[in-house]
C-alpha positions in Angstrom: 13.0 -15.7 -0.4 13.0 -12.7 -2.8 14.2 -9.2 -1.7 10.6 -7.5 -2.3 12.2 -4.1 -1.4 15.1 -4.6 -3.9 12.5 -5.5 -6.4 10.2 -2.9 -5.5 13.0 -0.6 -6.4 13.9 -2.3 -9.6 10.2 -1.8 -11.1 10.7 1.8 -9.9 13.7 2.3 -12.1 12.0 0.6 -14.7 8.2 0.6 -15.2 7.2 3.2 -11.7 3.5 3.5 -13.2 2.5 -0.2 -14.3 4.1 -1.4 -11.1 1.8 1.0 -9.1 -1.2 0.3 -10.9 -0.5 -3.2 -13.0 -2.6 -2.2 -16.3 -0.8 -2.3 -19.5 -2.4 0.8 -20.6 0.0 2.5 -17.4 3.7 0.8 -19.1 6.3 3.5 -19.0 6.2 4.0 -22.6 2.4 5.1 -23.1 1.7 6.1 -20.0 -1.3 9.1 -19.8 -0.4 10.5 -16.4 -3.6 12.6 -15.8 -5.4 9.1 -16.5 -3.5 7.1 -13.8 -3.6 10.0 -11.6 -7.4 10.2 -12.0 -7.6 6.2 -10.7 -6.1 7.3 -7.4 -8.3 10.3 -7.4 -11.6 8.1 -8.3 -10.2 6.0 -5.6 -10.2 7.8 -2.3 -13.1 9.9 -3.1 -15.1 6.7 -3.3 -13.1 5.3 -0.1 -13.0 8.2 2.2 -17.2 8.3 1.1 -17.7 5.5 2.5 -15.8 5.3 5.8 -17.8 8.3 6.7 -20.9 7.3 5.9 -20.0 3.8 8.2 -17.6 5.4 10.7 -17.9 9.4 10.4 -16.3 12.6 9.9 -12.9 12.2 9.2 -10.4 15.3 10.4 -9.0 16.5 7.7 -5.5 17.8 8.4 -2.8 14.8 8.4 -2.7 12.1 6.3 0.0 9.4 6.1 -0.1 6.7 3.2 2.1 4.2 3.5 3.5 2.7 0.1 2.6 6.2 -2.1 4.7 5.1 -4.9 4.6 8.1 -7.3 2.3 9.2 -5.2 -1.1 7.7 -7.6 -3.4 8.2 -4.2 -1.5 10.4 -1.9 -1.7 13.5 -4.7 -5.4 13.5 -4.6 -5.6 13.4 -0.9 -3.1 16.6 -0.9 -6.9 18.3 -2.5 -8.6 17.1 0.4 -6.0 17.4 3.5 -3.9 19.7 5.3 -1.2 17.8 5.2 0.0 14.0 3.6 3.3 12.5 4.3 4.1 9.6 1.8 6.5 7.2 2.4 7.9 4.0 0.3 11.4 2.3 -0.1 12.3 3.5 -3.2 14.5 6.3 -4.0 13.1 6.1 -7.8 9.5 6.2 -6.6 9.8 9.0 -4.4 11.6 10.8 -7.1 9.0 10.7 -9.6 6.4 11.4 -7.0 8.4 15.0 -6.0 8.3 15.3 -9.8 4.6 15.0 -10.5 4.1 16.7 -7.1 5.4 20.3 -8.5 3.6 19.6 -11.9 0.1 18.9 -9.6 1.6 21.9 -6.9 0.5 19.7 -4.1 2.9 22.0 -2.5 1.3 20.2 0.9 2.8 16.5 0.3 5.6 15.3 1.2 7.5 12.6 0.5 10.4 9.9 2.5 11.8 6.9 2.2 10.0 4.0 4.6 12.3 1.8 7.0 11.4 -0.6 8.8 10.6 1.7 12.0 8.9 4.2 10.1 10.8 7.0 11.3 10.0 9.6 8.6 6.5 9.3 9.8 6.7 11.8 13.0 3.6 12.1 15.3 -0.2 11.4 14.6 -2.1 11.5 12.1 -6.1 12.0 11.4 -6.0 9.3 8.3 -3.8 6.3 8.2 -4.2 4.6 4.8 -2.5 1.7 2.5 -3.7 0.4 -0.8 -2.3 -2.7 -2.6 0.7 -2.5 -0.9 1.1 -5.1 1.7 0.3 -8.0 -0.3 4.0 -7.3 -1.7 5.3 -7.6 1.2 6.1 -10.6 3.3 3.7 -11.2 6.3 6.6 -11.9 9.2 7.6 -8.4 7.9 4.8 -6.9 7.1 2.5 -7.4 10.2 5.2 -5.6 12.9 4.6 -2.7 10.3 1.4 -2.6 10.0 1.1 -2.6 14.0 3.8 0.3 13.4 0.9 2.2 11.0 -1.7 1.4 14.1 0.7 3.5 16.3 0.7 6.7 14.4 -3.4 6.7 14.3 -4.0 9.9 16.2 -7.3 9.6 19.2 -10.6 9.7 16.9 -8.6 9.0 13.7 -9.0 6.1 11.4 -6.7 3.6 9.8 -7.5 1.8 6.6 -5.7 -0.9 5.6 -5.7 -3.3 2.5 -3.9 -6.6 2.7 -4.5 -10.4 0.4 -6.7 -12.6 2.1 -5.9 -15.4 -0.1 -4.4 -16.4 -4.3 -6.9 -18.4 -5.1 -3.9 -21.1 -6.5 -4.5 -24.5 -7.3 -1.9 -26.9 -5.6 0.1 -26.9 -9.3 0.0 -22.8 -9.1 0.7 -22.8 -5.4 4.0 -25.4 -6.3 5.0 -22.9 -9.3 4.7 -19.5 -7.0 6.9 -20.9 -4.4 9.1 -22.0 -7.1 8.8 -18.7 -8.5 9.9 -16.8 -5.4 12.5 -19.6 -3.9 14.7 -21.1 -6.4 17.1 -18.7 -8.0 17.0 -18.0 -11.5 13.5 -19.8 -12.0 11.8 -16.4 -11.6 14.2 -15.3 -15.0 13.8 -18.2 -17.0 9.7 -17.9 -16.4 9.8 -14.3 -17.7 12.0 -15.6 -21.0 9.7 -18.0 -21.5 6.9 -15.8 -21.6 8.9 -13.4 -23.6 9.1 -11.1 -21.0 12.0 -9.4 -19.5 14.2 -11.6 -17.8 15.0 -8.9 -15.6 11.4 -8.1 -14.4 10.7 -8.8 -10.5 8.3 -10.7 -10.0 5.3 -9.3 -7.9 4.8 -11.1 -4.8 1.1 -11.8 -3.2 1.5 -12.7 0.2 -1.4 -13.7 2.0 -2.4 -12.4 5.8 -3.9 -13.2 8.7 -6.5 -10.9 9.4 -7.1 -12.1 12.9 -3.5 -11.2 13.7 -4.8 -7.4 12.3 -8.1 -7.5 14.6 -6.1 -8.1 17.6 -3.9 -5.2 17.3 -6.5 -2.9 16.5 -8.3 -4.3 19.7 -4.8 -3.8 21.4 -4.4 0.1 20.4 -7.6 1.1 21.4 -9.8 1.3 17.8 -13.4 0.4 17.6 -15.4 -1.9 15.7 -13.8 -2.3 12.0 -15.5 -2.5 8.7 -14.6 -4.7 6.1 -15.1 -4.7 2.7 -13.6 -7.6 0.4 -12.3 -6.7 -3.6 -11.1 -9.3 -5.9 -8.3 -8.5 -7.9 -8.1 -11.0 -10.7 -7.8 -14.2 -9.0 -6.9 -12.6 -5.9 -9.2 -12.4 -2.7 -8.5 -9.2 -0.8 -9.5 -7.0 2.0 -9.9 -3.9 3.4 -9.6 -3.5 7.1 -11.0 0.2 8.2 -11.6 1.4 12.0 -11.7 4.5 14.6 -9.5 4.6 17.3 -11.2 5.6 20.5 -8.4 5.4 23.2 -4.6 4.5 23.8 -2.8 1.3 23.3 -3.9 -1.3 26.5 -1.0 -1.2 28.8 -0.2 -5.2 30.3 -1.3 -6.1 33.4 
């Protein structure tokens, strides 16, 4: 199976922008930064819109978005918080994201590397949110952090959280992506085949089990969630949005 956090920190060395946002108007070389800024702006406006209008008034002082990148969604939500703590597992990313955090002085985000505990991510927080960020991750991995991300959900705060429901393959693509992502050097001689970089990592899409999600909201105490589905290309995803009411059910 692939490294995604090695390869997450190749694209950052290489192409930080397209990776964050895969349109080729956002490749390193012609990049209008205001523009793919905007996106992320456009973006949470719309989404914090409407999880108030279906779940309320969110607080507005700490914000924690998990897999910031360059920081495309989490510098528009240092406009509209107190305070938004970014974290992701490359050094590259993070870099760039301090960079374009003095040019926007969002003097109010900050920025750490992610591990697998989420340490850098210290006490509660009003607003949990990730956006296109789990699908590249592998689900034995990814679920333990997203129950992780349910944790730091303050009483009365909301998590929102996007994950792929499904690729949409045919058996031959299905056969060709686990090719793609098992057998070494395939991934390589794919890209020089489609005169691509034999060097670029592929981008996983791993598909979750959103029951698994549902039952640790239930477990940490949030209320009914909301769903809303989005289709990237060929790829069925979701986003998973609720209020927590109470603390996590203790057993017995």
């Amino acid at each position: 199976m692939a490294d995604t956090d090695r390869d997450w920190r190749k694209w950052a060395e290489t192409d930080p922008y397209y990776s964050v946002a895969a349109a080729p108007e956002f490749r390193r070389d012609r990049v209008d930064i205001d523009a793919f800024l905007y996106t992320g702006e456009a973006y949470i406006v719309q989404r914090l819109a409407m999880l108030e209008r279906q779940l309320g008034v969110i607080a507005r002082h700490r914000v924690l978005d998990f897999g910031c990148g360059v920081g495309r969604i989490a510098l528009p939500m240092a406009m509209l918080f107190d305070e938004v703590v970014g974290l992701d597992v490359a050094p590259a990313m993070l870099a760039e994201a301090e960079r374009l955090k003095q040019r926007q002085d969002a003097g109010n985000a900050h920025f750490a590397l992610s591990d697998d505990a989420l340490s850098a991510a210290d006490g509660r927080y009003d607003f949990v949110h990730s956006y296109i960020v789990f699908q590249h991750i592998p689900v034995a991995r990814g679920l333990p952090l997203i129950g992780l991300l349910l944790d730091r959900v303050a009483i009365g705060g909301i998590a929102s959280i996007h994950v792929a429901l499904r690729r949409g393959d045919t058996p031959w693509r299905a056969a060709f992506y686990k090719a793609r992502t098992r057998i070494p050097g395939f991934q390589k001689l794919v890209h020089w085949l489609r005169g691509k970089p034999s060097g670029e990592p592929m981008m996983q899409m791993n598909e979750y089990p959103v029951s698994a999600i549902f039952a640790m909201m239930q477990q940490r105490g949030f209320g009914q969630a909301i769903v809303d589905m989005e289709r990237h290309g060929r790829f069925l995803t979701m986003h998973i949005a609720a209020r927590r009411n109470g603390m996590q059910e203790q057993d017995g």
